[in-house]
C-alpha positions in Angstrom: -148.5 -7.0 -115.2 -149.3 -3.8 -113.0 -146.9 -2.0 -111.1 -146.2 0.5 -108.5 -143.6 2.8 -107.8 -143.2 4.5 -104.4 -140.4 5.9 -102.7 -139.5 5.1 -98.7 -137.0 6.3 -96.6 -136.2 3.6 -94.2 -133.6 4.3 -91.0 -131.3 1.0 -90.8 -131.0 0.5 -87.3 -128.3 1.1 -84.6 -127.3 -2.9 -84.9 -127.1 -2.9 -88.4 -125.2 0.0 -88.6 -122.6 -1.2 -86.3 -122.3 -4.2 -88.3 -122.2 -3.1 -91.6 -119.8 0.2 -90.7 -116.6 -0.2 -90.5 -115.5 0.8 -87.4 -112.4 3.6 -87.1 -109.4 2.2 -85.7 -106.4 3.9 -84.8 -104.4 2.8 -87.7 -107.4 3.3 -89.9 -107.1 7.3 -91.4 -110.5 9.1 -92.1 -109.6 8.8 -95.8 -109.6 4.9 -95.2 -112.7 5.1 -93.5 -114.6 7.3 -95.7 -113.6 5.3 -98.6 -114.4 1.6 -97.0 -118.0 3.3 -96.7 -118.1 4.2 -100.4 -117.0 0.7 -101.4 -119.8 -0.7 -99.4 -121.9 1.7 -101.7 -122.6 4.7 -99.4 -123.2 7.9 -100.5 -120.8 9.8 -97.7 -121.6 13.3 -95.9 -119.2 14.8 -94.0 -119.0 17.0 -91.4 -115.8 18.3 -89.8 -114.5 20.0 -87.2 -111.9 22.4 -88.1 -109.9 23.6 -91.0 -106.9 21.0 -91.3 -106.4 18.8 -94.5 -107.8 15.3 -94.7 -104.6 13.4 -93.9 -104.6 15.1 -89.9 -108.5 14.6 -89.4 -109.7 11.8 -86.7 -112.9 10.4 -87.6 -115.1 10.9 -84.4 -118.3 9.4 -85.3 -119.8 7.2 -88.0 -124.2 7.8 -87.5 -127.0 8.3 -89.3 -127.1 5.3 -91.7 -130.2 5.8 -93.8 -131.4 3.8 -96.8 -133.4 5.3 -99.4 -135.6 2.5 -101.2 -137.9 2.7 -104.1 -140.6 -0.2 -103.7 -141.6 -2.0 -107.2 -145.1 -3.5 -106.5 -146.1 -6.4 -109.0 -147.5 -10.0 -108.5 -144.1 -11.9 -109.1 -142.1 -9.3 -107.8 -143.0 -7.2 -104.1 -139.5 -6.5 -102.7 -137.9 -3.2 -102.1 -135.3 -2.5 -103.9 -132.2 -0.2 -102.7 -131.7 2.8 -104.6 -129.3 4.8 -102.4 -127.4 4.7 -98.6 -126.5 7.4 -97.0 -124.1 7.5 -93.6 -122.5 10.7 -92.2 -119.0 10.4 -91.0 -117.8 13.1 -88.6 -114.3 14.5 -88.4 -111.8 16.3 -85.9 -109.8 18.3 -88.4 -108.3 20.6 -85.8 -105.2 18.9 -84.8 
């Protein structure tokens, strides 16, 4: 059996990102949020706003969802399989 290996970057749309991010409610803290994305097996960035510790930052934005995808090419077997997500969440730490 022959195979392949190539790697693709593939951006998950805006749809899919809504559904498959959880979305910050109030009573949801930016630790919460940041850590529901890990357990769903994203690899976090974070970029904040301001100097103040985790606990007082309001998550402002959750973008950028990108999947990272290493295609294995044989006869029996042509799908892509994921190798890493990556979503950015943004913070307001300055309250």
């Amino acid at each position: 059996m022959r195979i392949l290996s190539a790697t693709a970057a593939t951006i998950v749309g805006l749809s899919a990102a809504l559904l498959s991010a959880p979305a910050a409610g109030a009573d949801e803290s930016a630790a919460d949020v940041i850590a529901d994305l890990r357990g769903q097996g994203y690899n976090v960035v974070v970029d904040r706003m301001g100097t103040g510790s985790l606990d007082r930052c309001v998550v402002t934005d959750v973008r950028n969802p990108t999947q990272i995808e290493r295609m294995r090419i044989a006869i029996d077997d042509d799908a892509p399989t994921p190798t890493r997500q990556t979503i950015t969440v943004s913070l307001n730490c300055t309250g």
